[in-house]
CHARMM internal coordinates of N, CA and C (Angstrom, degrees):
IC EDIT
DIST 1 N 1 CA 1.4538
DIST 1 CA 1 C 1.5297
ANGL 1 N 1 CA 1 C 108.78
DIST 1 C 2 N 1.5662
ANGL 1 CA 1 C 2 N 120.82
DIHE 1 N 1 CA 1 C 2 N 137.09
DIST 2 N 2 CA 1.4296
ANGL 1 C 2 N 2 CA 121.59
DIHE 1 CA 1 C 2 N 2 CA -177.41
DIST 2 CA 2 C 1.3828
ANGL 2 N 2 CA 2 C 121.24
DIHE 1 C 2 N 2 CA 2 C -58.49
DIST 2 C 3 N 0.9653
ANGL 2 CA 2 C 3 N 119.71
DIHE 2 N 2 CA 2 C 3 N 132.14
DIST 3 N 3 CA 2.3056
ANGL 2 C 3 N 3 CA 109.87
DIHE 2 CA 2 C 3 N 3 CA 175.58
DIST 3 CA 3 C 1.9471
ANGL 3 N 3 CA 3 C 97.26
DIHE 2 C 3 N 3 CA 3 C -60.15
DIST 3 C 4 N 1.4420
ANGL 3 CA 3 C 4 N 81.16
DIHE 3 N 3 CA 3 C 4 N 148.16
DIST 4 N 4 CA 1.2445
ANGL 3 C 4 N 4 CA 85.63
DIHE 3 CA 3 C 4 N 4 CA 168.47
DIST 4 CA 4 C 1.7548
ANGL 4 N 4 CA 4 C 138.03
DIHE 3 C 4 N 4 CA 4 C -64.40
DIST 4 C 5 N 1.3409
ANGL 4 CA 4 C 5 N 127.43
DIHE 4 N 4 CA 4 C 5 N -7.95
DIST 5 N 5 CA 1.1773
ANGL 4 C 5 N 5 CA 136.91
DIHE 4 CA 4 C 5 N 5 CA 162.08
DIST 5 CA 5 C 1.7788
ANGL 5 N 5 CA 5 C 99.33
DIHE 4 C 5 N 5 CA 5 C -60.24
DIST 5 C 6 N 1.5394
ANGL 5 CA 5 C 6 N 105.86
DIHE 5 N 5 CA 5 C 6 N -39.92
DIST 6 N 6 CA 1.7873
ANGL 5 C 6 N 6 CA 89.80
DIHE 5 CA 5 C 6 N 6 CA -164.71
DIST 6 CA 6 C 1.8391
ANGL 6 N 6 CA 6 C 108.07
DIHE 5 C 6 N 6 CA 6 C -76.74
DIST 6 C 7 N 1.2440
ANGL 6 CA 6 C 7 N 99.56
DIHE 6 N 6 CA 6 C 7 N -30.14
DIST 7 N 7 CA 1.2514
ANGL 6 C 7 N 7 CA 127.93
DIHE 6 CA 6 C 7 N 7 CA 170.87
DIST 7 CA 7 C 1.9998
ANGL 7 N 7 CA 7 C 98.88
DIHE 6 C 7 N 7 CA 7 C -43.18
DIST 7 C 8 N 1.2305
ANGL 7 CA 7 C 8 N 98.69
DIHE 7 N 7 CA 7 C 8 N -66.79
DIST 8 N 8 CA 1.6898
ANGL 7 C 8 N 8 CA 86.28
DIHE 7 CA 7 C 8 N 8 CA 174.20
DIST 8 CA 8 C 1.1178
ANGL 8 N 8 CA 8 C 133.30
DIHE 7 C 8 N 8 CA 8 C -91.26
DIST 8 C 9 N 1.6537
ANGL 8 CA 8 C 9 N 109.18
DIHE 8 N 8 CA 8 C 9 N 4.26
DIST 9 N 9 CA 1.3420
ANGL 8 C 9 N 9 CA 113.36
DIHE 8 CA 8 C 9 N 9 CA 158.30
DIST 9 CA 9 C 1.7256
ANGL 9 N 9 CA 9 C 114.20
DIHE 8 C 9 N 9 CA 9 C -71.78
DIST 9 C 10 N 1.0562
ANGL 9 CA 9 C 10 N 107.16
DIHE 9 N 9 CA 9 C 10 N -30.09
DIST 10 N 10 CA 1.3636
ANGL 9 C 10 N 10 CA 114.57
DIHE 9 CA 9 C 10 N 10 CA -163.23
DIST 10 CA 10 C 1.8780
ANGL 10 N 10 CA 10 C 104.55
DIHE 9 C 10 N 10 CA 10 C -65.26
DIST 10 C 11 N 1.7439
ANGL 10 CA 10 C 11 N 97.00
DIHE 10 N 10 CA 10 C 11 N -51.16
DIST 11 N 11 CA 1.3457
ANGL 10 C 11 N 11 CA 133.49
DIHE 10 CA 10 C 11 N 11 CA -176.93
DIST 11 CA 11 C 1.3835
ANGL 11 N 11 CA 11 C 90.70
DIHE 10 C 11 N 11 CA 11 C -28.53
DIST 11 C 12 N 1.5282
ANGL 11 CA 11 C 12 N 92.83
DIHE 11 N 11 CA 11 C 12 N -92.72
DIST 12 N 12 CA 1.5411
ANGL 11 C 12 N 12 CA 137.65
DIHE 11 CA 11 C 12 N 12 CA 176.37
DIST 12 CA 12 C 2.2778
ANGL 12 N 12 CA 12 C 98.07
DIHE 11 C 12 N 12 CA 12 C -23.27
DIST 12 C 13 N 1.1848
ANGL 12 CA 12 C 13 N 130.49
DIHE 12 N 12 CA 12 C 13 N -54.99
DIST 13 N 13 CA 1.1589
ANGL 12 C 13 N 13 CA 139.56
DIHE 12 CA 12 C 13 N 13 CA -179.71
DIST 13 CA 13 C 1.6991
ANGL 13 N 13 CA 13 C 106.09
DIHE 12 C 13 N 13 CA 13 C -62.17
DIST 13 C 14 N 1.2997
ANGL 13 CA 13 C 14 N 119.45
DIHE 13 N 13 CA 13 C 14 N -48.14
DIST 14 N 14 CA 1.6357
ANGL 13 C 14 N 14 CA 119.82
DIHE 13 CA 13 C 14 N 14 CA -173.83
DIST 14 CA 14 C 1.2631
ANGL 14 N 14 CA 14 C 96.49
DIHE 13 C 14 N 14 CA 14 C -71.31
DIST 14 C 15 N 1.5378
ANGL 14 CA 14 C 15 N 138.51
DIHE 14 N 14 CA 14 C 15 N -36.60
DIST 15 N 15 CA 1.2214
ANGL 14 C 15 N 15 CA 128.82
DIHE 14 CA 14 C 15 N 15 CA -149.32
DIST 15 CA 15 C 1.6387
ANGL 15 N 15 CA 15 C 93.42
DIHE 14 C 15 N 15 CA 15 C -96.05
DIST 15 C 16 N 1.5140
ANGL 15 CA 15 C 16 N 119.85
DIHE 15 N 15 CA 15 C 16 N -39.24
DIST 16 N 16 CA 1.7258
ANGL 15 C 16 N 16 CA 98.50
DIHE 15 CA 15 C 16 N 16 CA 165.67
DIST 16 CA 16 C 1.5335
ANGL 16 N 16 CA 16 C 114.71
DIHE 15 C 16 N 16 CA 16 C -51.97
DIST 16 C 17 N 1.1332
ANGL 16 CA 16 C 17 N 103.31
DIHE 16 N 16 CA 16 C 17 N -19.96
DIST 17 N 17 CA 1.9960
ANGL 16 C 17 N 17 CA 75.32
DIHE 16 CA 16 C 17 N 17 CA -172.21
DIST 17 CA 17 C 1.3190
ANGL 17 N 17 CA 17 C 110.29
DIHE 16 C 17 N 17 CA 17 C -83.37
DIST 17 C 18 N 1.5586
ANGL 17 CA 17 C 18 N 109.77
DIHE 17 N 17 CA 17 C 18 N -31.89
DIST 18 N 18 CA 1.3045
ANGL 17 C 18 N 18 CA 120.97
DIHE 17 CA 17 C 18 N 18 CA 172.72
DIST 18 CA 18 C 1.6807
ANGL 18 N 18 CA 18 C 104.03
DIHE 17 C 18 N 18 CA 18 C -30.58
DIST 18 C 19 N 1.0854
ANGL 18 CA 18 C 19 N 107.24
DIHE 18 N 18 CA 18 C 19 N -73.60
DIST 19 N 19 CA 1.8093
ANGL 18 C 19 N 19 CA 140.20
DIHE 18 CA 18 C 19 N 19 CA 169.01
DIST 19 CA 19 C 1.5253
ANGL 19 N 19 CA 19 C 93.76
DIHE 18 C 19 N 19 CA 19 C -15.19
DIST 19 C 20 N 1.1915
ANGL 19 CA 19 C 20 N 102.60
DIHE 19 N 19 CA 19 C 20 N -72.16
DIST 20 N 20 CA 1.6840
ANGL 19 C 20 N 20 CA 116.71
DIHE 19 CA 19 C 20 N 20 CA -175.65
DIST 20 CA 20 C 1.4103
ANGL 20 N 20 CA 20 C 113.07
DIHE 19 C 20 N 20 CA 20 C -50.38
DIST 20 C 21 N 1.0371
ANGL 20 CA 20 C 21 N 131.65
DIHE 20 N 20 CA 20 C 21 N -31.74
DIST 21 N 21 CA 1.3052
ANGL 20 C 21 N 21 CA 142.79
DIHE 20 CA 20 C 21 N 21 CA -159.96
DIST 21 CA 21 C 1.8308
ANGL 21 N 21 CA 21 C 95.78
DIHE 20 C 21 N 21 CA 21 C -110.58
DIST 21 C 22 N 1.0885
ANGL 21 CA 21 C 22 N 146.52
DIHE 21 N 21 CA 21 C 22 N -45.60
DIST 22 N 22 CA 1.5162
ANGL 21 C 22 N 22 CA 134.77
DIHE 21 CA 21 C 22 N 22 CA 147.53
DIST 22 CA 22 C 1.5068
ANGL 22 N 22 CA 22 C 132.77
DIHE 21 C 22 N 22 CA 22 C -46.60
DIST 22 C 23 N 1.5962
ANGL 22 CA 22 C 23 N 95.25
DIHE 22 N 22 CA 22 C 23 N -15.63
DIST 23 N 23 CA 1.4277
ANGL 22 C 23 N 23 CA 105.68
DIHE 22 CA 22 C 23 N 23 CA 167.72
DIST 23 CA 23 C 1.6834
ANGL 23 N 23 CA 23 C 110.66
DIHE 22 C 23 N 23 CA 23 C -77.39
DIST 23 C 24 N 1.3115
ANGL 23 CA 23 C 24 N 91.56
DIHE 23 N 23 CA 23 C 24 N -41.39
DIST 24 N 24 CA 1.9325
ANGL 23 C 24 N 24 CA 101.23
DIHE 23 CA 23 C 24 N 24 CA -177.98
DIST 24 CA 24 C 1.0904
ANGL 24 N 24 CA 24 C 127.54
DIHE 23 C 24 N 24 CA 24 C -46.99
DIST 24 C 25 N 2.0257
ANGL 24 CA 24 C 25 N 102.89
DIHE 24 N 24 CA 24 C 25 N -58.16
DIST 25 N 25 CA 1.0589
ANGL 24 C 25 N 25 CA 125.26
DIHE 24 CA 24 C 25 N 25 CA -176.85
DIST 25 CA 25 C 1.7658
ANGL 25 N 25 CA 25 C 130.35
DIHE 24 C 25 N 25 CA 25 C -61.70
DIST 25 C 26 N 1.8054
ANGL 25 CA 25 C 26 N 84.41
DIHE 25 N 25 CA 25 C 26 N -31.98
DIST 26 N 26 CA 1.8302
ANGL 25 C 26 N 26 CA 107.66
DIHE 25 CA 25 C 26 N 26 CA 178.81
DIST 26 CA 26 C 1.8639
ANGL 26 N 26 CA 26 C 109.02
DIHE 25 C 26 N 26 CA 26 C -58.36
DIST 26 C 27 N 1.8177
ANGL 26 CA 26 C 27 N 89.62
DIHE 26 N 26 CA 26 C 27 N -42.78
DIST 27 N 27 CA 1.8629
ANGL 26 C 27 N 27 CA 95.90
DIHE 26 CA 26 C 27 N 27 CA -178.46
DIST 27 CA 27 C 1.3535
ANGL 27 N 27 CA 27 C 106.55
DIHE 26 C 27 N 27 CA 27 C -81.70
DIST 27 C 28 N 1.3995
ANGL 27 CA 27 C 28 N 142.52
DIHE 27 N 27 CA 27 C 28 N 0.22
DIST 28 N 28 CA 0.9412
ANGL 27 C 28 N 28 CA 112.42
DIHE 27 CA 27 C 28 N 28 CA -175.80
DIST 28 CA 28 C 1.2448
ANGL 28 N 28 CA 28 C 109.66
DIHE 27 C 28 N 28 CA 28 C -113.41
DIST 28 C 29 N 1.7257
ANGL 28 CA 28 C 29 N 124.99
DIHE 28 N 28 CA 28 C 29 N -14.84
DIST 29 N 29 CA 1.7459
ANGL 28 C 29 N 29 CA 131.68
DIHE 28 CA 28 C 29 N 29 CA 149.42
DIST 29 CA 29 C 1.5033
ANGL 29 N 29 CA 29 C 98.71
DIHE 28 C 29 N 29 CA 29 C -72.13
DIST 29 C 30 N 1.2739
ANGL 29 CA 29 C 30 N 131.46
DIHE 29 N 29 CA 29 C 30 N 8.93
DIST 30 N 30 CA 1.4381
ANGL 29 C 30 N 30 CA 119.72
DIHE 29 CA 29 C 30 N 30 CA 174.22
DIST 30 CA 30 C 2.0573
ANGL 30 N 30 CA 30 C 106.71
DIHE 29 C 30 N 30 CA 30 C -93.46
DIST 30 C 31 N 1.6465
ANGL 30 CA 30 C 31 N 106.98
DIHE 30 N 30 CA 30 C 31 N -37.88
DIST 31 N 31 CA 1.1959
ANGL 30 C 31 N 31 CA 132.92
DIHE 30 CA 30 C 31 N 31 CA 140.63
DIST 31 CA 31 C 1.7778
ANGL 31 N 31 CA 31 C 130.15
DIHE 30 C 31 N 31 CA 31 C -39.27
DIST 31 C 32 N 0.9284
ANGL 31 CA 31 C 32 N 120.67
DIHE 31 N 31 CA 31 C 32 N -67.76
DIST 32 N 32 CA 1.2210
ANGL 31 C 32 N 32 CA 130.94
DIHE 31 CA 31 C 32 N 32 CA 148.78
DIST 32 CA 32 C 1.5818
ANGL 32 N 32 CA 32 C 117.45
DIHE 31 C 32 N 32 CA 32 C -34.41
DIST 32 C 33 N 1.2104
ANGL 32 CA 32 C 33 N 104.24
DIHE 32 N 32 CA 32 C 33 N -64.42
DIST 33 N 33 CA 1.8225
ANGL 32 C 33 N 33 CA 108.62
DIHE 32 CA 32 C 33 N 33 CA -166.00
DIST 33 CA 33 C 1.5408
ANGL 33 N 33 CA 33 C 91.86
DIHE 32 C 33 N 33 CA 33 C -66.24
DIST 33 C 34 N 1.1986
ANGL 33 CA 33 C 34 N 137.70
DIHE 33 N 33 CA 33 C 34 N -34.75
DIST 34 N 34 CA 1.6158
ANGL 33 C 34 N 34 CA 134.93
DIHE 33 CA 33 C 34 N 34 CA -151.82
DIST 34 CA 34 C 1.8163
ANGL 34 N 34 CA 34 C 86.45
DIHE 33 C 34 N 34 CA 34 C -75.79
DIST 34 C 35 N 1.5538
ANGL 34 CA 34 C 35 N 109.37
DIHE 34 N 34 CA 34 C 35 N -71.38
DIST 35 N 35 CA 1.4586
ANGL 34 C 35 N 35 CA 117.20
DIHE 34 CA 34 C 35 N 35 CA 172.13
DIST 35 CA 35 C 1.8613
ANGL 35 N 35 CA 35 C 114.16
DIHE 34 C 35 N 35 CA 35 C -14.98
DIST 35 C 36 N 1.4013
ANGL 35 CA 35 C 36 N 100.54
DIHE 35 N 35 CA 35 C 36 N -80.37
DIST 36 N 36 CA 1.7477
ANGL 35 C 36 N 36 CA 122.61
DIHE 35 CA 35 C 36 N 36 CA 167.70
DIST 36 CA 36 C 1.1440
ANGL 36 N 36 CA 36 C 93.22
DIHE 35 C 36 N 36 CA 36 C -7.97
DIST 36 C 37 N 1.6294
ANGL 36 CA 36 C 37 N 106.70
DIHE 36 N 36 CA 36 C 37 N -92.62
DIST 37 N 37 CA 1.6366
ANGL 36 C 37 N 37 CA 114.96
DIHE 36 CA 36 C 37 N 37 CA -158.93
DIST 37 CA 37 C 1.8174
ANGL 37 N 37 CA 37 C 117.97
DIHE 36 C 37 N 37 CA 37 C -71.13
DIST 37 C 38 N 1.5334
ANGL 37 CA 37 C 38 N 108.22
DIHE 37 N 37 CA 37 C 38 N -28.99
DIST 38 N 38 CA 1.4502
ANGL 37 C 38 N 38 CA 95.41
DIHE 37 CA 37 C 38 N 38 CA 152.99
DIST 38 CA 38 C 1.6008
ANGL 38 N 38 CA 38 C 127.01
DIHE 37 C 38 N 38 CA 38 C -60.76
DIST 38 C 39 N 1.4586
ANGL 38 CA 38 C 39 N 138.49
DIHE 38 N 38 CA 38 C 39 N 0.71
DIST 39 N 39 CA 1.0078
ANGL 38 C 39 N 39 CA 145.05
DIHE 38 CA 38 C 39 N 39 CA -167.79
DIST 39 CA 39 C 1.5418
ANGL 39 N 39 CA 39 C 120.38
DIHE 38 C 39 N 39 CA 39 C -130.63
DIST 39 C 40 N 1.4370
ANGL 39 CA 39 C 40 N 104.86
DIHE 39 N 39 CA 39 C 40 N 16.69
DIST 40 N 40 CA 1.3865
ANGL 39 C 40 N 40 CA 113.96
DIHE 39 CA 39 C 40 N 40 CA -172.21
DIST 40 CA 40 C 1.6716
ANGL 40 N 40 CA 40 C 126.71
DIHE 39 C 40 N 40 CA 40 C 73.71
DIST 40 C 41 N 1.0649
ANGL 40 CA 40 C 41 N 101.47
DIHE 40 N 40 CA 40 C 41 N 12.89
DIST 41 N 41 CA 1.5285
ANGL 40 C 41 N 41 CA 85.19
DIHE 40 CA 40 C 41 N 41 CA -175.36
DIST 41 CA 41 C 1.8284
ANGL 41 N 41 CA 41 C 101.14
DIHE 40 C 41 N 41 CA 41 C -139.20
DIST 41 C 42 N 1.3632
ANGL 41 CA 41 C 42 N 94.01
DIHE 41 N 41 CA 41 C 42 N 87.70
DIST 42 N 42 CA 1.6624
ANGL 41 C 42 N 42 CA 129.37
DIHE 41 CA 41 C 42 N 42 CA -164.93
DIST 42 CA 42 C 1.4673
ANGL 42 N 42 CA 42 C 100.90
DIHE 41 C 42 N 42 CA 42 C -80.10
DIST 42 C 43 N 1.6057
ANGL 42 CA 42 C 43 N 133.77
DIHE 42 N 42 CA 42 C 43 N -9.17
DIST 43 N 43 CA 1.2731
ANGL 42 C 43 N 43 CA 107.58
DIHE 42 CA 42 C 43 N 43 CA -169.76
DIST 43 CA 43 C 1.7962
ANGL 43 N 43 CA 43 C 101.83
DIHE 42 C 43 N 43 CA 43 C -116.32
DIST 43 C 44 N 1.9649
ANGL 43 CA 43 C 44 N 89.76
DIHE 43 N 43 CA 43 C 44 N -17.85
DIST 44 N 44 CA 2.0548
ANGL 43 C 44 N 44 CA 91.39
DIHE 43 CA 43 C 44 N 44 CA 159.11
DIST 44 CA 44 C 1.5237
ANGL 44 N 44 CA 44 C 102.89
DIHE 43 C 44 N 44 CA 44 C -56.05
DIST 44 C 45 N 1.4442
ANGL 44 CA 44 C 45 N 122.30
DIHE 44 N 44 CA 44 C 45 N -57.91
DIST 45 N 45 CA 1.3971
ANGL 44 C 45 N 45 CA 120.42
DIHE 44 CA 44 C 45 N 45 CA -156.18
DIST 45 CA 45 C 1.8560
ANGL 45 N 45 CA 45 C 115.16
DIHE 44 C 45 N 45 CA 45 C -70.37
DIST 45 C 46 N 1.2369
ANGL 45 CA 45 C 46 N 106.63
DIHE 45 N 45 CA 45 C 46 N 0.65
DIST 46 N 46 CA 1.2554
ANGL 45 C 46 N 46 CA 139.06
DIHE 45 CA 45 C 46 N 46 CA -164.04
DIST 46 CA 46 C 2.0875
ANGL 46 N 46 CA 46 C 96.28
DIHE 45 C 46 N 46 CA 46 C -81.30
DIST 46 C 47 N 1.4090
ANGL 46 CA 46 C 47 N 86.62
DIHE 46 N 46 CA 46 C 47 N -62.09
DIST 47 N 47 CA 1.8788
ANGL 46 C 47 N 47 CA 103.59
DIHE 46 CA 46 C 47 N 47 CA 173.05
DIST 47 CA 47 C 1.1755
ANGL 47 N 47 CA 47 C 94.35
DIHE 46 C 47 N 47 CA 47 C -67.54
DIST 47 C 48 N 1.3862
ANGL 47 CA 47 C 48 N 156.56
DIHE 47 N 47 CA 47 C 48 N -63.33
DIST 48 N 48 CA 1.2287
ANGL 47 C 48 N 48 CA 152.80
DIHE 47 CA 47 C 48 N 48 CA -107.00
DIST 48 CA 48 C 1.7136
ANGL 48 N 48 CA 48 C 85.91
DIHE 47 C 48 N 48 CA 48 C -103.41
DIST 48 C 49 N 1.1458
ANGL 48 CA 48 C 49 N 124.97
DIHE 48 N 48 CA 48 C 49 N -50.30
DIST 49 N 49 CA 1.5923
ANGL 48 C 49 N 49 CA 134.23
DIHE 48 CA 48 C 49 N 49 CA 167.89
DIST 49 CA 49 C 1.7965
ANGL 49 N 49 CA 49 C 98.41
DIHE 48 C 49 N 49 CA 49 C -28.62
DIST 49 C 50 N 1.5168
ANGL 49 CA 49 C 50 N 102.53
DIHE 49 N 49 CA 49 C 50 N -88.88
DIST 50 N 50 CA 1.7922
ANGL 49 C 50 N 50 CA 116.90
DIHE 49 CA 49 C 50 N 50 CA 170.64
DIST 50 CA 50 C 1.7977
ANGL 50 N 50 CA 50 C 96.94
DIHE 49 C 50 N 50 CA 50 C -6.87
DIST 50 C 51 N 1.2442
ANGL 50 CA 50 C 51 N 97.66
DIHE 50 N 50 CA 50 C 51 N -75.06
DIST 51 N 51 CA 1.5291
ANGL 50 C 51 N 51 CA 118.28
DIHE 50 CA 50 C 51 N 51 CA -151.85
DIST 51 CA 51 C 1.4972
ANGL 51 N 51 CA 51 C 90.31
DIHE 50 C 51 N 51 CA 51 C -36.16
DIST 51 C 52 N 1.5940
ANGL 51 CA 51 C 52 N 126.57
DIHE 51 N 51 CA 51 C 52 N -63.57
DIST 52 N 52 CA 1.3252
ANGL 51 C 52 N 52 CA 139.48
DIHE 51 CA 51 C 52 N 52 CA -132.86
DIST 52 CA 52 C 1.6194
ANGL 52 N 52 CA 52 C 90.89
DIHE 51 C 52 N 52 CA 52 C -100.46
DIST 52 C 53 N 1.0677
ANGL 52 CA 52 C 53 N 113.73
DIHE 52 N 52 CA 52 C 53 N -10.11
DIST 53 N 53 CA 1.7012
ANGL 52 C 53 N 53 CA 121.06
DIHE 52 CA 52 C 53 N 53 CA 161.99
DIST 53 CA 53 C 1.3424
ANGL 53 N 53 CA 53 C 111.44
DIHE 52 C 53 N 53 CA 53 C -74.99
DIST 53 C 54 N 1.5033
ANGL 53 CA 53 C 54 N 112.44
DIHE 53 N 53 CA 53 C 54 N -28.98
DIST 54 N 54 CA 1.4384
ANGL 53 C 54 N 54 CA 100.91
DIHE 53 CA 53 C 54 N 54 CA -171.29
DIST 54 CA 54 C 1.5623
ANGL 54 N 54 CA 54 C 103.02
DIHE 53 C 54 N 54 CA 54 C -82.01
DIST 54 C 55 N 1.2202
ANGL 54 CA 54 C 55 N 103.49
DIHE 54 N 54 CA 54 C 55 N -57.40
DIST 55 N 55 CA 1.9141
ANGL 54 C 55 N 55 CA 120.84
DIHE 54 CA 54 C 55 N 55 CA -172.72
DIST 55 CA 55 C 1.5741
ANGL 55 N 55 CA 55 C 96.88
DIHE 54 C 55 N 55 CA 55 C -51.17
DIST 55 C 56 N 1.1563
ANGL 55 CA 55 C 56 N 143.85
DIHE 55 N 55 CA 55 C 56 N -31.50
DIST 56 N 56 CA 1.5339
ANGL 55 C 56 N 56 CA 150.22
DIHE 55 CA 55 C 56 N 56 CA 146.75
DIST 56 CA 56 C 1.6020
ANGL 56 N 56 CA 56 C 90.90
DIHE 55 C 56 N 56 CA 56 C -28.76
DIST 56 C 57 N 1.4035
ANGL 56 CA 56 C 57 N 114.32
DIHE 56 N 56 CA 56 C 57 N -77.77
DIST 57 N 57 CA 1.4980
ANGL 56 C 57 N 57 CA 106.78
DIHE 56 CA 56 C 57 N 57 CA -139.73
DIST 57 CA 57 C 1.5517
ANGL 57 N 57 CA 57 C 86.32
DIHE 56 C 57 N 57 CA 57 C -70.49
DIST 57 C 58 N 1.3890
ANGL 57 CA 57 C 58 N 131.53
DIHE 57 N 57 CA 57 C 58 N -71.04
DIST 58 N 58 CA 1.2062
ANGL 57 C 58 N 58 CA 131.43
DIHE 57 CA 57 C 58 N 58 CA -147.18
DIST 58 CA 58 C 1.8062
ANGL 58 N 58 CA 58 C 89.32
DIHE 57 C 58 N 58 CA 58 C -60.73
DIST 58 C 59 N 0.9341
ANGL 58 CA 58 C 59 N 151.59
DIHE 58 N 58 CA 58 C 59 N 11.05
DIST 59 N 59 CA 1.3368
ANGL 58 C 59 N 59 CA 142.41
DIHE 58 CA 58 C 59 N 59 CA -178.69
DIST 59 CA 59 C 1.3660
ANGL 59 N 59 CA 59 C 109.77
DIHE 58 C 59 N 59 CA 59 C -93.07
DIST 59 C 60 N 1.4318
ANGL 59 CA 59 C 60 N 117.01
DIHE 59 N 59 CA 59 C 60 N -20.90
DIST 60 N 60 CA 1.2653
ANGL 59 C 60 N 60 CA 134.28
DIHE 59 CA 59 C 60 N 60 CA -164.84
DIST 60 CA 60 C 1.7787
ANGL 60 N 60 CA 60 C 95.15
DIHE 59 C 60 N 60 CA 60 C -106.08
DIST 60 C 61 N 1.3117
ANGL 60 CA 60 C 61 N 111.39
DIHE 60 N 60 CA 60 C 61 N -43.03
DIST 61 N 61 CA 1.6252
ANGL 60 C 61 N 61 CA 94.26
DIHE 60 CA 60 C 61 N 61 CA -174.58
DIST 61 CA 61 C 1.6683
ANGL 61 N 61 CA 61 C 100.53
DIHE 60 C 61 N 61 CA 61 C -69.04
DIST 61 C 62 N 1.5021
ANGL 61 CA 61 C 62 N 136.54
DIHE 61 N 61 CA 61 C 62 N -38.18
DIST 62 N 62 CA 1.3554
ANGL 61 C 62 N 62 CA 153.25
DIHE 61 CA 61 C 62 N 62 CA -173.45
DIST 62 CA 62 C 1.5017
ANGL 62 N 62 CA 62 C 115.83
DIHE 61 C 62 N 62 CA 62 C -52.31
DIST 62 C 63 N 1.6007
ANGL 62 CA 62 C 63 N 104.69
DIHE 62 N 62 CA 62 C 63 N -43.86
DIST 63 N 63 CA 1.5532
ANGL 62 C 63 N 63 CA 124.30
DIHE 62 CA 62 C 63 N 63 CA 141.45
DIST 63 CA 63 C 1.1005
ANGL 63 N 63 CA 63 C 119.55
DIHE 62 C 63 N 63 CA 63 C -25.98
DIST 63 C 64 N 1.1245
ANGL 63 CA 63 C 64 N 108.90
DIHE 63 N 63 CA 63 C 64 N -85.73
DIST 64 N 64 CA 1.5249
ANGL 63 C 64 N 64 CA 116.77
DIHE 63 CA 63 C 64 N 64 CA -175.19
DIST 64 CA 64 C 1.5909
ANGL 64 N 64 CA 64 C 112.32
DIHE 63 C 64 N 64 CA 64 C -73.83
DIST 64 C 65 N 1.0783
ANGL 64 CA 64 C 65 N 133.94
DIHE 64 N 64 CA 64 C 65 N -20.21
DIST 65 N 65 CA 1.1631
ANGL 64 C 65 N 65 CA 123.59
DIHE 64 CA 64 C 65 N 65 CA 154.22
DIST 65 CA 65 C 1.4519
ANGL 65 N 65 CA 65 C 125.05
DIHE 64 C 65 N 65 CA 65 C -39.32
DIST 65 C 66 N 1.2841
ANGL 65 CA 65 C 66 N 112.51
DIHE 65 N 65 CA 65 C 66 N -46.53
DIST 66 N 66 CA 1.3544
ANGL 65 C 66 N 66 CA 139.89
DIHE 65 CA 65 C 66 N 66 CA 172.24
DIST 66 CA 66 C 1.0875
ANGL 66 N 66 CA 66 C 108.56
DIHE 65 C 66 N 66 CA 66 C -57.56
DIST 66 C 67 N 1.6024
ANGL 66 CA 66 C 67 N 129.36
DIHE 66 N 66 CA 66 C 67 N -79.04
DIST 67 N 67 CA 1.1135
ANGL 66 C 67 N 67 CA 142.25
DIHE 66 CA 66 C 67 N 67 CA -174.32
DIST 67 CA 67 C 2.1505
ANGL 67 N 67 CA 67 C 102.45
DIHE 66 C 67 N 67 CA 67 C -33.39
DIST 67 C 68 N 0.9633
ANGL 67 CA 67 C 68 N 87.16
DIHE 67 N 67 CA 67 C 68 N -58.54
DIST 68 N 68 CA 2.0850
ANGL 67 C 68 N 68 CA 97.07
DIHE 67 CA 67 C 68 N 68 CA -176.48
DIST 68 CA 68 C 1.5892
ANGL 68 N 68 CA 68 C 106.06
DIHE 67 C 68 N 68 CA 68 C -62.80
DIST 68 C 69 N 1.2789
ANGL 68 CA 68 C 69 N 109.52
DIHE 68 N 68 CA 68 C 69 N -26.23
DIST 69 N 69 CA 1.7149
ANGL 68 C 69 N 69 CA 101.66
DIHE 68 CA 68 C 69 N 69 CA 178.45
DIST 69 CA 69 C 1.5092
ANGL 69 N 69 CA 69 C 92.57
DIHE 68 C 69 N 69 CA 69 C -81.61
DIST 69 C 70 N 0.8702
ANGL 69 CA 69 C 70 N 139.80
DIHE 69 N 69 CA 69 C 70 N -61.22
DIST 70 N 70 CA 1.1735
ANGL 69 C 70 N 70 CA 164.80
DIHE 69 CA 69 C 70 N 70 CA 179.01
DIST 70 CA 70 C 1.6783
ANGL 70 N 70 CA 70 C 98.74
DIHE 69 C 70 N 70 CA 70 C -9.60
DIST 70 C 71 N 1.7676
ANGL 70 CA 70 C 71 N 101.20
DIHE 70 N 70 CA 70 C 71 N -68.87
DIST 71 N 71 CA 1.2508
ANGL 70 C 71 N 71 CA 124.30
DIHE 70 CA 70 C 71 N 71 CA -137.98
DIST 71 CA 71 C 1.9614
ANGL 71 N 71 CA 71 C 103.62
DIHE 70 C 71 N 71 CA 71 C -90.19
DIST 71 C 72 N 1.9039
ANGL 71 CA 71 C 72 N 96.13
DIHE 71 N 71 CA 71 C 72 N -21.57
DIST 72 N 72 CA 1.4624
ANGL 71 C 72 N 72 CA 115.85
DIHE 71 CA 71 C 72 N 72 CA -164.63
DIST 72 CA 72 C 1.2733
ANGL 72 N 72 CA 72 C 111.25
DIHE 71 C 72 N 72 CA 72 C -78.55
END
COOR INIT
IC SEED 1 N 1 CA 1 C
IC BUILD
């Protein structure tokens, strides 16, 4: 069975990519939403805002998730 340091290295490693991959997703409804409201339809790009509010916040708790495996 792995020691627990590898255990949160490992942790700590899935959850950057995770990271990496909320970064992607944020620019590409960030892409999308610009399109939306250049194209008239202001209340899709309206959700698409929400969306990139959320992947914001949880990007920041995922952070610090990291940061504590990281740091432990």
């Amino acid at each position: 069975m792995p020691d627990n340091a590898n255990c949160r290295i490992a942790t700590a490693d899935a959850l950057t990519l995770l990271l990496h991959n909320q970064h992607a997703l944020g620019a590409a409804i960030e892409e999308i939403t610009k399109w939306l409201s250049e194209n008239g339809v202001g209340s899709v790009a309206v959700n698409a805002v929400v969306a990139m509010e959320t992947l914001d916040a949880n990007a920041k708790a995922i952070t610090n998730a990291i940061t504590q495996l990281r740091q432990s």
